[in-house]
C-alpha positions as a LaTeX table, in Angstrom:
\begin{tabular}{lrrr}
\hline
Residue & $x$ (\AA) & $y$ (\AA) & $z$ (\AA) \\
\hline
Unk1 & 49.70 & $-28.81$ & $-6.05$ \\
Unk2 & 46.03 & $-28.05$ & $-6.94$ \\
Unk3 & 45.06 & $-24.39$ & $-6.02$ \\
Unk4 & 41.38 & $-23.94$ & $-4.41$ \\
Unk5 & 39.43 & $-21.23$ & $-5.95$ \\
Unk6 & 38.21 & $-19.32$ & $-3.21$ \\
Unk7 & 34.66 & $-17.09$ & $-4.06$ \\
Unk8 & 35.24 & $-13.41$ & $-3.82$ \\
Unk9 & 32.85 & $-10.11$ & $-3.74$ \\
Unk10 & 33.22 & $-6.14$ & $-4.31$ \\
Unk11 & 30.76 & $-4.33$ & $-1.28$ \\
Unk12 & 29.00 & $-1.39$ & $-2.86$ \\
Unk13 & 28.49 & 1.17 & $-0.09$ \\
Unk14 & 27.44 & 4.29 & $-1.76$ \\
Unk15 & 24.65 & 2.03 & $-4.20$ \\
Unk16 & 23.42 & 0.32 & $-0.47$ \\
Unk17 & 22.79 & 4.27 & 0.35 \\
Unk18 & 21.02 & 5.16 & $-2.51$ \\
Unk19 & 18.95 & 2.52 & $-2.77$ \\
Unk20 & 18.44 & 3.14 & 0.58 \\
Unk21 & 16.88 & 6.37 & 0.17 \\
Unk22 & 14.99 & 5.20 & $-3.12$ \\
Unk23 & 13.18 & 2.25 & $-0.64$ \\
Unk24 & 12.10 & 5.02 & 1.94 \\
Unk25 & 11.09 & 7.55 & $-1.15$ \\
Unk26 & 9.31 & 4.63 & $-1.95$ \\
Unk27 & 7.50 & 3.33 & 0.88 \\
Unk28 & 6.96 & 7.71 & 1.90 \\
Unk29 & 4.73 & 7.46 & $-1.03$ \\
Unk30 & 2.67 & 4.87 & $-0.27$ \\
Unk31 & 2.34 & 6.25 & 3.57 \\
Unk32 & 1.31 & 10.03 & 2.19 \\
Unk33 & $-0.78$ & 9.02 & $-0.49$ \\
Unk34 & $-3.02$ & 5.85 & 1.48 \\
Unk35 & $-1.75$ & 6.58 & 5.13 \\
Unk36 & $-0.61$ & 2.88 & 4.40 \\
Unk37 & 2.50 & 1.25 & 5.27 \\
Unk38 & 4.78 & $-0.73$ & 2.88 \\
Unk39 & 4.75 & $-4.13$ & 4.69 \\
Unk40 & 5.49 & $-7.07$ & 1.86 \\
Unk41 & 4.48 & $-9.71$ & 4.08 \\
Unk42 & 1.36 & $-7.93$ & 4.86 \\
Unk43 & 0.63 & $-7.44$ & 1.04 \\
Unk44 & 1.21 & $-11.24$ & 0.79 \\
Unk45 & $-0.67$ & $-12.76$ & 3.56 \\
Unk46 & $-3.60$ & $-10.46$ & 2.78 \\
Unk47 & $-3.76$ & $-11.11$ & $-0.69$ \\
Unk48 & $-4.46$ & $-15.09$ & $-0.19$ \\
Unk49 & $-6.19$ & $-14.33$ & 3.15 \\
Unk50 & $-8.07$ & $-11.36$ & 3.38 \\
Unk51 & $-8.77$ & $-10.12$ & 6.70 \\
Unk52 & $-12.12$ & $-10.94$ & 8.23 \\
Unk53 & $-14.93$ & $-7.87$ & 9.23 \\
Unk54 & $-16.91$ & $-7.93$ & 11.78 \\
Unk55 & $-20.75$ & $-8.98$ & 11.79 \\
Unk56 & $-21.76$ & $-5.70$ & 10.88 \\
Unk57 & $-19.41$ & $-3.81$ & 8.71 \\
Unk58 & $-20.44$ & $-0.83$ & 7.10 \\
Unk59 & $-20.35$ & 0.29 & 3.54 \\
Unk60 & $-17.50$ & 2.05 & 3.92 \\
Unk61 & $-15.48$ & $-0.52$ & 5.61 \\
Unk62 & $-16.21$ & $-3.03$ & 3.07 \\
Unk63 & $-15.00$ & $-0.30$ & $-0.26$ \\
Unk64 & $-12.29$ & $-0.14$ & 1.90 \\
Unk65 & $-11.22$ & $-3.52$ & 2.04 \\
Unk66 & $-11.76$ & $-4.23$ & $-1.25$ \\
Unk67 & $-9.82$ & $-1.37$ & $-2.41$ \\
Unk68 & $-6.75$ & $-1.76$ & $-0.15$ \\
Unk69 & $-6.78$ & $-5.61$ & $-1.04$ \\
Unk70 & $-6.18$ & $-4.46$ & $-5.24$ \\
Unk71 & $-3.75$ & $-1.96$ & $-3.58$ \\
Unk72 & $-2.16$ & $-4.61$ & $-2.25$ \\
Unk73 & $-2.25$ & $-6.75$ & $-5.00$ \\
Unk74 & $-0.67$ & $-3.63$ & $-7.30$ \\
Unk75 & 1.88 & $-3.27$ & $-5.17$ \\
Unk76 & 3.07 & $-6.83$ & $-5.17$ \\
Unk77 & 2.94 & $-6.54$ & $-8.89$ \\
Unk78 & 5.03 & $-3.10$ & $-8.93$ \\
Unk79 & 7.47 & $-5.49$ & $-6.99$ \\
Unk80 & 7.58 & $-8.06$ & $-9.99$ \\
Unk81 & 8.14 & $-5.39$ & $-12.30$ \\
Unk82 & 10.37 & $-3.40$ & $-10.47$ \\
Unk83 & 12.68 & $-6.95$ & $-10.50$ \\
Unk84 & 11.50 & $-7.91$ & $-14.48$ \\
Unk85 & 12.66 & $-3.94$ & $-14.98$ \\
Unk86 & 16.50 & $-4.86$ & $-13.41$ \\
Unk87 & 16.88 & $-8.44$ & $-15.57$ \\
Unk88 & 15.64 & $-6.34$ & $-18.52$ \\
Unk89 & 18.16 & $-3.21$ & $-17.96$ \\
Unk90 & 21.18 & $-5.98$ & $-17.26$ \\
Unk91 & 20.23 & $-8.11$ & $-20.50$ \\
Unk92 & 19.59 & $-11.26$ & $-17.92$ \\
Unk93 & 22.77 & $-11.02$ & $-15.84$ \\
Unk94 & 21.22 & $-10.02$ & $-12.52$ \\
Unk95 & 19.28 & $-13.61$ & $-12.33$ \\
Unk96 & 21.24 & $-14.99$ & $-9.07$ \\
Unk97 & 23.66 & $-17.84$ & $-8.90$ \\
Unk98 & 21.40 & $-20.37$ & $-6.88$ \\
Unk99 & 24.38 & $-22.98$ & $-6.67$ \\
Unk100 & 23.71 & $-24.87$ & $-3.41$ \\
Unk101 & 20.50 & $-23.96$ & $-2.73$ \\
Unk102 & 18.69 & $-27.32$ & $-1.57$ \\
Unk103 & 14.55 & $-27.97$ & $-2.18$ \\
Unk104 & 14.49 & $-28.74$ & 1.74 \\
Unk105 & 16.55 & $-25.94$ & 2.95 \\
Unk106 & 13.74 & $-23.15$ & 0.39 \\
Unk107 & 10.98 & $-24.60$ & 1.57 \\
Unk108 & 12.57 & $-24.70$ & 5.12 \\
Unk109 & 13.29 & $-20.97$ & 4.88 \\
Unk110 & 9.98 & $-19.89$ & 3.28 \\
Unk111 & 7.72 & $-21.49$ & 5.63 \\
Unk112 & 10.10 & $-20.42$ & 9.07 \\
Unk113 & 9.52 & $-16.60$ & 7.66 \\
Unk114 & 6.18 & $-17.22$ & 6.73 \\
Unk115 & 4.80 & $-18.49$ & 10.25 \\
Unk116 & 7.49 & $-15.50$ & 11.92 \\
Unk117 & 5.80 & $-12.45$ & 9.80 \\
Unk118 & 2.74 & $-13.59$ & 10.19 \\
Unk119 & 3.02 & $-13.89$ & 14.04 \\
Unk120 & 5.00 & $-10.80$ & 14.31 \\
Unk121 & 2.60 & $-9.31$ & 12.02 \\
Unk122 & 5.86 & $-7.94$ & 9.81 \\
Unk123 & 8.79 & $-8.64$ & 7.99 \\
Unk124 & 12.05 & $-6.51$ & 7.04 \\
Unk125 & 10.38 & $-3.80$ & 5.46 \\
Unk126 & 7.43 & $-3.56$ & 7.81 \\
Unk127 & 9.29 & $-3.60$ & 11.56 \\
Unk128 & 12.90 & $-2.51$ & 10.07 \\
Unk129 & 11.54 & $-0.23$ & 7.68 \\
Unk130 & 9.03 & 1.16 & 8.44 \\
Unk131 & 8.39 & 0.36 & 12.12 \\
Unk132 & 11.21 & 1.69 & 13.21 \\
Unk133 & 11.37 & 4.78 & 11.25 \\
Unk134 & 7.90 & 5.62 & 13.27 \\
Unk135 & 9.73 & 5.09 & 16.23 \\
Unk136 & 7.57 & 2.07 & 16.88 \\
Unk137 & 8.41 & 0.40 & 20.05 \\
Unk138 & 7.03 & $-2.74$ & 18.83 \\
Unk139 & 8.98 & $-2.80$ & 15.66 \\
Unk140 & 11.86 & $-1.71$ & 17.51 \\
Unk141 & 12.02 & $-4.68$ & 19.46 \\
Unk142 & 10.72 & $-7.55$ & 16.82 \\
Unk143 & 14.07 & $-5.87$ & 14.53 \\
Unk144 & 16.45 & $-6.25$ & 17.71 \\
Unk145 & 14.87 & $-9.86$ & 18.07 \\
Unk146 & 15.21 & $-10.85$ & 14.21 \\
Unk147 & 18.63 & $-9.46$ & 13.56 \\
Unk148 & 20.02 & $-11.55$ & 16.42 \\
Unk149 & 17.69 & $-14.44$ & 15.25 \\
Unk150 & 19.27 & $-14.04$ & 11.71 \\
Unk151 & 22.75 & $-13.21$ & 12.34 \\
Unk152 & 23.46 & $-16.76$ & 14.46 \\
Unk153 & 22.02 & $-18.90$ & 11.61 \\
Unk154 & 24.31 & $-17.01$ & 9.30 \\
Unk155 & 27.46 & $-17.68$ & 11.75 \\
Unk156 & 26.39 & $-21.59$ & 11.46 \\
Unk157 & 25.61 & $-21.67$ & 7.86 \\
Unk158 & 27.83 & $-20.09$ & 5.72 \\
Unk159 & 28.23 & $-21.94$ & 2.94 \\
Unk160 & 30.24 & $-20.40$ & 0.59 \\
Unk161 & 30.23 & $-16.70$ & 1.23 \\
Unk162 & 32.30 & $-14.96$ & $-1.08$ \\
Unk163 & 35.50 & $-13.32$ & 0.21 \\
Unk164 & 34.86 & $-8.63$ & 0.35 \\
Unk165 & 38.32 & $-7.99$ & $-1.61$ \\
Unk166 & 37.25 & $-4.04$ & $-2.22$ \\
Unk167 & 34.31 & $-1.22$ & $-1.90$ \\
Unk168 & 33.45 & 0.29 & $-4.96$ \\
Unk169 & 32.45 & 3.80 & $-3.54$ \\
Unk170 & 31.16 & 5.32 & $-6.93$ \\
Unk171 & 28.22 & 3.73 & $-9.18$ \\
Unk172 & 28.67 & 2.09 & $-12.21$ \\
Unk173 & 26.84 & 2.75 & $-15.14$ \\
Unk174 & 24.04 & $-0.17$ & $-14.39$ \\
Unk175 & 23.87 & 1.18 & $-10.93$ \\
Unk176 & 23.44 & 5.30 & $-12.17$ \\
Unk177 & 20.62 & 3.89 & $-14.58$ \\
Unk178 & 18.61 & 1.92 & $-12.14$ \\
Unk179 & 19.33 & 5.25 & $-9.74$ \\
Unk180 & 17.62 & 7.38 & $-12.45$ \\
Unk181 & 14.86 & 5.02 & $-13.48$ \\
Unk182 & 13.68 & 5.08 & $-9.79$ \\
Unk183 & 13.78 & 9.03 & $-9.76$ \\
Unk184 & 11.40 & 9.10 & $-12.60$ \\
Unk185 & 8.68 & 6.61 & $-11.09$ \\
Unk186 & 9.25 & 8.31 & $-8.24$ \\
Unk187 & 8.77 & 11.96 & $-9.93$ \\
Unk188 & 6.02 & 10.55 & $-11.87$ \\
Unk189 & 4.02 & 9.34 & $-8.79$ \\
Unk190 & 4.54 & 12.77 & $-7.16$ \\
Unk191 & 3.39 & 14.58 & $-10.28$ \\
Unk192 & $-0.04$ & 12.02 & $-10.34$ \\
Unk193 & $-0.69$ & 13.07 & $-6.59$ \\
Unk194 & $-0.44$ & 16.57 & $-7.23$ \\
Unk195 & $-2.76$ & 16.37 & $-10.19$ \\
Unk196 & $-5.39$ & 14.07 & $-8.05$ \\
Unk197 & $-5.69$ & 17.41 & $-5.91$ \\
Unk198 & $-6.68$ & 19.95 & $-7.94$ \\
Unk199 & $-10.51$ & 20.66 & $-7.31$ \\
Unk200 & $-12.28$ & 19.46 & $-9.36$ \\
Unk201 & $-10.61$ & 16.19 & $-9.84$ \\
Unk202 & $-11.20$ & 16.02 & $-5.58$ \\
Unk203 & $-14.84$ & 14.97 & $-5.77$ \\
Unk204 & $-14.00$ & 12.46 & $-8.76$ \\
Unk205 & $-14.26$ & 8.95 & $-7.34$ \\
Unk206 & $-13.94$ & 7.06 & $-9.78$ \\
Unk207 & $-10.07$ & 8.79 & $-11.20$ \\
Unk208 & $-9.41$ & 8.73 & $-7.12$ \\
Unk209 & $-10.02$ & 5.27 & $-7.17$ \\
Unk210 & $-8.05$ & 5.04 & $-10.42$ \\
Unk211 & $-4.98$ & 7.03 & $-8.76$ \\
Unk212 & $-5.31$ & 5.27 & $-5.67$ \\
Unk213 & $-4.53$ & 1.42 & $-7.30$ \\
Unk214 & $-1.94$ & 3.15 & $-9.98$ \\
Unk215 & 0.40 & 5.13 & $-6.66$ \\
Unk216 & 0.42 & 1.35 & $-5.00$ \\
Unk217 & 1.71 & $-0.07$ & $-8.54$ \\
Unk218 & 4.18 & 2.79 & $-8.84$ \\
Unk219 & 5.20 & 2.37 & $-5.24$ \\
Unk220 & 6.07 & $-1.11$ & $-5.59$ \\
Unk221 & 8.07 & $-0.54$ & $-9.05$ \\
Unk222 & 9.85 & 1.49 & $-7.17$ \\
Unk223 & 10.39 & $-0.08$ & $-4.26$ \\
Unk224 & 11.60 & $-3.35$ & $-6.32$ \\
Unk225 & 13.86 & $-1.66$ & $-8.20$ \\
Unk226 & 15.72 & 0.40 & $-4.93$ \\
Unk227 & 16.52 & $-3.03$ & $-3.64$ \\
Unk228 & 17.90 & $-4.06$ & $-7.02$ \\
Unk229 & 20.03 & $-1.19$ & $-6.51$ \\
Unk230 & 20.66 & $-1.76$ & $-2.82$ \\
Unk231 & 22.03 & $-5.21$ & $-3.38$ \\
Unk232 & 18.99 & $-6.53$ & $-0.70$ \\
Unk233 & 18.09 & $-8.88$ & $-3.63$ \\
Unk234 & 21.55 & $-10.90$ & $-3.38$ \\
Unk235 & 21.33 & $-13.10$ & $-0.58$ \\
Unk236 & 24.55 & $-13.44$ & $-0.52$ \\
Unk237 & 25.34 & $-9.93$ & 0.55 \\
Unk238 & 22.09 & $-10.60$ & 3.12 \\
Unk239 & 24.21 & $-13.21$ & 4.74 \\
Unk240 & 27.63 & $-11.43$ & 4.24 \\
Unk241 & 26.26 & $-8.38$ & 6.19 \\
Unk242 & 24.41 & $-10.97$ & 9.01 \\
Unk243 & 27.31 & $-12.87$ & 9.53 \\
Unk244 & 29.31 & $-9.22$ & 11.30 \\
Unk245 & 32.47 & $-8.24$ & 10.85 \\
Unk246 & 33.58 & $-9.74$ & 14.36 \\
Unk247 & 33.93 & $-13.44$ & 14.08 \\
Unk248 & 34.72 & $-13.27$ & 10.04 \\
Unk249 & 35.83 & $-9.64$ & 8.98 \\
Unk250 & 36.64 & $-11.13$ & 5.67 \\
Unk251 & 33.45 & $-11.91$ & 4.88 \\
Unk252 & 31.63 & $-9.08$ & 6.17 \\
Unk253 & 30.00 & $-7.14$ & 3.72 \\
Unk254 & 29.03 & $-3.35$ & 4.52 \\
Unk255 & 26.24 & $-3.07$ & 1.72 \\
Unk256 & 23.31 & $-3.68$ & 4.01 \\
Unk257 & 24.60 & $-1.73$ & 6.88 \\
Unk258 & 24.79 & 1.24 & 4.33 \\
Unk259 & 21.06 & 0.53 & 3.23 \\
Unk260 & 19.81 & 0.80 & 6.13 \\
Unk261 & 21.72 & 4.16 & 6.76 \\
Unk262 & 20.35 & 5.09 & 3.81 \\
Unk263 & 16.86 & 4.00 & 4.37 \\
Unk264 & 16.20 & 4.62 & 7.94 \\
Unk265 & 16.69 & 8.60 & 8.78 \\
Unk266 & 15.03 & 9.43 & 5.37 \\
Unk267 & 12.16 & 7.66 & 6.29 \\
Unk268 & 12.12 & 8.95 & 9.54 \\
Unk269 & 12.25 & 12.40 & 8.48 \\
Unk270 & 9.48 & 11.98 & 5.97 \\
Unk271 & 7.16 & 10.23 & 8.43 \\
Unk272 & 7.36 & 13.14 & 10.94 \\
Unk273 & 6.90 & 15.63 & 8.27 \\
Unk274 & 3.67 & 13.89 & 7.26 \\
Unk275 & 2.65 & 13.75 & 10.95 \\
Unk276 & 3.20 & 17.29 & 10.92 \\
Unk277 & 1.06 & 18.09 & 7.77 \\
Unk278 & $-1.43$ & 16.08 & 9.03 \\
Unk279 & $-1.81$ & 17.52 & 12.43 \\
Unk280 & $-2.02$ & 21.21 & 10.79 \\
Unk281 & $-4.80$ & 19.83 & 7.83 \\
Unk282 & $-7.06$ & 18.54 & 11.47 \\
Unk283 & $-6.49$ & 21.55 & 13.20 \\
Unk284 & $-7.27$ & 23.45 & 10.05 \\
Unk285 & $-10.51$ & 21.50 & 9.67 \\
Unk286 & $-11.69$ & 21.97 & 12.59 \\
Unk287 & $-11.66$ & 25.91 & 12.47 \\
Unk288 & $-13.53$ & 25.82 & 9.04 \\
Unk289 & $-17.92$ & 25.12 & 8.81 \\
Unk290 & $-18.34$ & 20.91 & 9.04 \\
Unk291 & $-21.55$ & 21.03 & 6.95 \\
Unk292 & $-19.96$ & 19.90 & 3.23 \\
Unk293 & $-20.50$ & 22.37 & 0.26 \\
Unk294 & $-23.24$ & 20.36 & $-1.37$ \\
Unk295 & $-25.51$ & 17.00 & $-0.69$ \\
Unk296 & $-23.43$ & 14.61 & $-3.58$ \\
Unk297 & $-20.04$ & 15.53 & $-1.24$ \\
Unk298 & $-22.12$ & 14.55 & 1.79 \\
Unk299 & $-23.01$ & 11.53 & 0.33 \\
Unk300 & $-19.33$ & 10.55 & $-1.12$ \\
Unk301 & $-18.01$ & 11.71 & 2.75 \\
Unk302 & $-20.49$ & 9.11 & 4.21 \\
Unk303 & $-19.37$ & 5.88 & 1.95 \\
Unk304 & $-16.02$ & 6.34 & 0.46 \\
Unk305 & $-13.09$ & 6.24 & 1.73 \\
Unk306 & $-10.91$ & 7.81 & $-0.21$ \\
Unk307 & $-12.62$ & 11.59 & 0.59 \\
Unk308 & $-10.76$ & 12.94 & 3.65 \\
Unk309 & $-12.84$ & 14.73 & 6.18 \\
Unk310 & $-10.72$ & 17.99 & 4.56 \\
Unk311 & $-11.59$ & 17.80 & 0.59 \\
Unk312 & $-11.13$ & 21.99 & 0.67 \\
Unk313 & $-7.50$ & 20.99 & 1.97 \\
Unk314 & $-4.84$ & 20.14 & $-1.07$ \\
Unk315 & $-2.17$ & 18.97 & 1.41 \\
Unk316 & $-4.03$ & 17.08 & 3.85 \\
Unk317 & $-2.18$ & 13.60 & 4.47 \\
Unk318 & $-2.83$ & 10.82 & 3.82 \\
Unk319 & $-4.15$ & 12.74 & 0.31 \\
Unk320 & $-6.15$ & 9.72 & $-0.62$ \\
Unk321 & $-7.98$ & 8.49 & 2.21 \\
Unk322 & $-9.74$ & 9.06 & 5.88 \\
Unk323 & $-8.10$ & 11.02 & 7.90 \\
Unk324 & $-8.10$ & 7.93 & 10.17 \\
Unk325 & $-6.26$ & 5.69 & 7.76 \\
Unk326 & $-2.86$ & 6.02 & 10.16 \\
Unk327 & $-0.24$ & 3.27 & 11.01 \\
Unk328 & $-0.65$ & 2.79 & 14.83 \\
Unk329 & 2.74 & 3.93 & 16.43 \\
Unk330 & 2.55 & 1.68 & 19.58 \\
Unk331 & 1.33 & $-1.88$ & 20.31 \\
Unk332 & 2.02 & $-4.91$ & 22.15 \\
Unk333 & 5.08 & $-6.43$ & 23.18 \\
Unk334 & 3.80 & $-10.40$ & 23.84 \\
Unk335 & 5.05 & $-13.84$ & 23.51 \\
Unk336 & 3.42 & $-14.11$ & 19.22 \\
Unk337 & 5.98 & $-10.86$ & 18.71 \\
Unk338 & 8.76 & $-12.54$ & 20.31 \\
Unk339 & 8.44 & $-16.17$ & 18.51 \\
Unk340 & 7.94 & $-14.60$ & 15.40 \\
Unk341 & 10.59 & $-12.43$ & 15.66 \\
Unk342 & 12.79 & $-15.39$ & 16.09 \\
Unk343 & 11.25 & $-17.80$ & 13.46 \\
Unk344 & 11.27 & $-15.08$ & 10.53 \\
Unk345 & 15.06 & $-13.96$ & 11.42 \\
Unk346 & 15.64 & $-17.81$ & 11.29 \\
Unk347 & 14.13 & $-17.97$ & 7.88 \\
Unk348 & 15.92 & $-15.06$ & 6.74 \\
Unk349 & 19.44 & $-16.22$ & 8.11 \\
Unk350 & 19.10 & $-19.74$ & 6.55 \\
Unk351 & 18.92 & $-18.40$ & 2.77 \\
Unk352 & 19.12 & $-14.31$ & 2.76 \\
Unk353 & 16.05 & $-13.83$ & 1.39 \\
Unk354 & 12.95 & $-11.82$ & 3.06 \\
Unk355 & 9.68 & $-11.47$ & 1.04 \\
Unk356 & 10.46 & $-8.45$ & $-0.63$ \\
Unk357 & 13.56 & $-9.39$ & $-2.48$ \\
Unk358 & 11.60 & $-12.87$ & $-3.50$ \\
Unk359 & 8.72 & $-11.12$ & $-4.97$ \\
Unk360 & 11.76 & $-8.99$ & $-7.29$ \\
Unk361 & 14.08 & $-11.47$ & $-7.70$ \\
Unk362 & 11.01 & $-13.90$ & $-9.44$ \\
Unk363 & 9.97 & $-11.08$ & $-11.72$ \\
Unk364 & 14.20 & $-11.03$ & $-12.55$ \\
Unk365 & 14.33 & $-14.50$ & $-13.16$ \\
Unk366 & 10.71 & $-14.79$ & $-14.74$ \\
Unk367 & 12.75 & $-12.27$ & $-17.69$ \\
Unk368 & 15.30 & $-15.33$ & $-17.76$ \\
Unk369 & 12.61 & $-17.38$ & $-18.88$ \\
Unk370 & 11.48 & $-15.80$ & $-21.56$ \\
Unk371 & 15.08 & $-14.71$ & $-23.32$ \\
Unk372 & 16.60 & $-17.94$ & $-22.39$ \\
Unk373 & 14.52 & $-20.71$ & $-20.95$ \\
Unk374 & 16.12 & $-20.34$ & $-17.46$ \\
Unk375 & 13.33 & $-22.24$ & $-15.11$ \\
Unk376 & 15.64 & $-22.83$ & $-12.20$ \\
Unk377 & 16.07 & $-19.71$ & $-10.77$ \\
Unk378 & 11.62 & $-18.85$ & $-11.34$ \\
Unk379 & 11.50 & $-22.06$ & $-9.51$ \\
Unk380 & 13.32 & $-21.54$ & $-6.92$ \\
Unk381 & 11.49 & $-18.18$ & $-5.96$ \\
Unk382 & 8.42 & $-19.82$ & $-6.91$ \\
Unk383 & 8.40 & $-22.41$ & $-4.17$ \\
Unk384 & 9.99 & $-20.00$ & $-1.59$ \\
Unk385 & 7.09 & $-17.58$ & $-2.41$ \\
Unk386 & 4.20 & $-20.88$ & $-1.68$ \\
Unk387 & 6.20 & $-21.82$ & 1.25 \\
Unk388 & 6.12 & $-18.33$ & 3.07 \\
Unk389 & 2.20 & $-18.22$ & 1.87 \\
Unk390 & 1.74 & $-21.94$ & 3.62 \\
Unk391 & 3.77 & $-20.54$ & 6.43 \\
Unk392 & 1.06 & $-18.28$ & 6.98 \\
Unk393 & $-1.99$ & $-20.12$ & 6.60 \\
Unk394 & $-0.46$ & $-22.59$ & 9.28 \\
Unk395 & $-0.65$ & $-19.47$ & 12.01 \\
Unk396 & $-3.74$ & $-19.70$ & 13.73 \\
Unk397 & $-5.72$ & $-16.19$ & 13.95 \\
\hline
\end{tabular}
């Protein structure tokens, strides 16, 4: 009699709820140093298609722009390093097991979550993440929309999900040093903000410029490497946590639920507080004399963005930009929401992977390459990566 070997998996709670936290640390950064959120799909689309002005945009729209376009660029790379970073630390063994993974079915996937982010005008990390840490109706709704979307692809395309035998509630080693290398980026970038605010470095352009590229880099290194941490990069654990415990229990794999609990109230927390530091830095400004201290700081006030209104403040938020560089908190509910909710949930059900995890696990598999000539698994998040890009040049504006 012939035995079947039947796949099996270890969930990893407590590393889901670290790199939780590391992925809103991460993405808090970004919000308190550019008043910017961490939206991947955003970063991407806007990168191959910037956004248009309007017939008559002003200087400082236009610096703007351009700088938030490099941010964005920076942060992708962070993302690529953050995932070159894990392969390095693991000596190659994090590259992913691709085994059944057909040409149609990644270019299928890529181009359904293309069109659905760039309809829904987010992804995982923009609506999940961030969204609905902000309390964001909007994102509230597209994350109800995709997780339903996602979860009944999963339940009729399974493949061969692994079997949870066990929970390994304490880090290993790997996990601890990935844990401790995001701490340090992490510390770093706080440390480079802090610096940035001291007065005479305030009215400094250019090193504010400088500062306001390198905390987008750092943001996205650490980012990439939280969700190496958090297991998000596995799309097999994706897919074990969409499928729910209710129709499969044995193949239901807590990781991502603990992520999210991990990710979620932190970020929360951390947005509020910056509301909150924000709304005392205006109400502060507006009880001290509005002329500036000198003509040159009138001048800078007028055509760069990075001054805020405040520059006597050193804890005004966002620390590197207008005071009117905010993520919106509401928005419209319509029919583009809705259908892209669907279509990127589709996407993301049909292969586990959301734009985030692509962008880390190519700069993983990209380390492959160069220790061991492994081009299957760069290729494979190569032409996911052009797919979700063609995906959103297809969406009309």
């Amino acid at each position: 009699m012939t035995s079947i070997d039947i796949p099996s998996t270890t969930a990893h709670p407590l590393a889901g709820l670290v790199g939780g936290a590391g992925i809103a640390l991460s993405s808090s950064l970004l919000l308190y140093a550019s008043g910017r959120v961490f939206g991947v799909s955003g970063f991407l689309h806007r990168t191959v298609s910037p956004q248009s002005l309007n017939s008559s945009p002003t200087t400082t729209k236009v610096l703007a722009q351009s700088r938030n376009r490099l941010g964005d660029a920076f942060a992708l790379l962070g993302l690529g390093i953050g995932g070159w970073f894990i392969g390095r630390s693991s000596s190659g063994s994090a590259t992913l097991a691709l085994s059944g993974h057909t040409l149609v079915g990644t270019v299928a996937a890529g181009l359904l979550s293309g069109i659905g982010s760039k309809l829904a005008g987010g992804c995982t990390s923009g609506h999940m993440l961030s969204g609905v840490s902000r309390l964001s109706r909007r994102s509230i709704v597209a994350t109800g929309i995709l997780g339903l979307s996602s979860s009944l692809v999963v339940q009729f395309n399974q493949g061969s999900l692994p079997v949870v035998v066990g929970h390994a509630w304490v880090l290993n080693r790997f996990e601890k040093y990935l844990a401790t290398s995001i701490l340090i980026v992490l510390s770093g970038s706080v440390a480079l903000l802090k610096v940035s605010q001291i007065r005479p470095l305030r009215n400094n352009t250019r090193y504010l410029s400088a500062v306001y590229v390198l905390v987008h880099l750092l943001s996205g290194i650490g980012f990439g490497i939280s969700l190496g941490l958090s297991g998000v990069v596995s799309a097999t654990r994706v897919q074990g946590f969409l499928v729910t415990p209710f129709r499969h229990p044995e193949l239901f794999d807590s990781t991502l639920g603990f992520f999210g609990l991990g990710a979620i109230p932190l970020a929360s927390g951390l947005y509020h507080l910056a509301v909150k530091l924000r709304n005392e830095s205006q109400r502060a400004e507006k009880t001290t004399q509005a002329t500036p201290a000198n003509d040159n700081q009138a001048v800078y006030n007028e055509r760069d963005p990075l001054f805020t209104s405040d520059s006597s403040s050193s804890c005004s938020v966002p620390y590197l930009a207008s005071k009117d560089t905010w993520p919106a908190r509401g928005g419209e509910i319509d029919r583009r929401l809705v259908l892209g909710s669907i279509l990127f949930g589709a996407g993301w059900g049909l292969r586990g992977i959301c734009p985030g995890p692509a962008v880390v696990n190519l700069g993983t598999s990209l380390y492959g390459v160069f220790t061991s000539g492994r081009l299957l698994d760069s290729s494979y998040w190569t032409v996911w990566l052009l797919a979700f890009l063609a995906g959103g040049k297809i969406v009309p504006k």
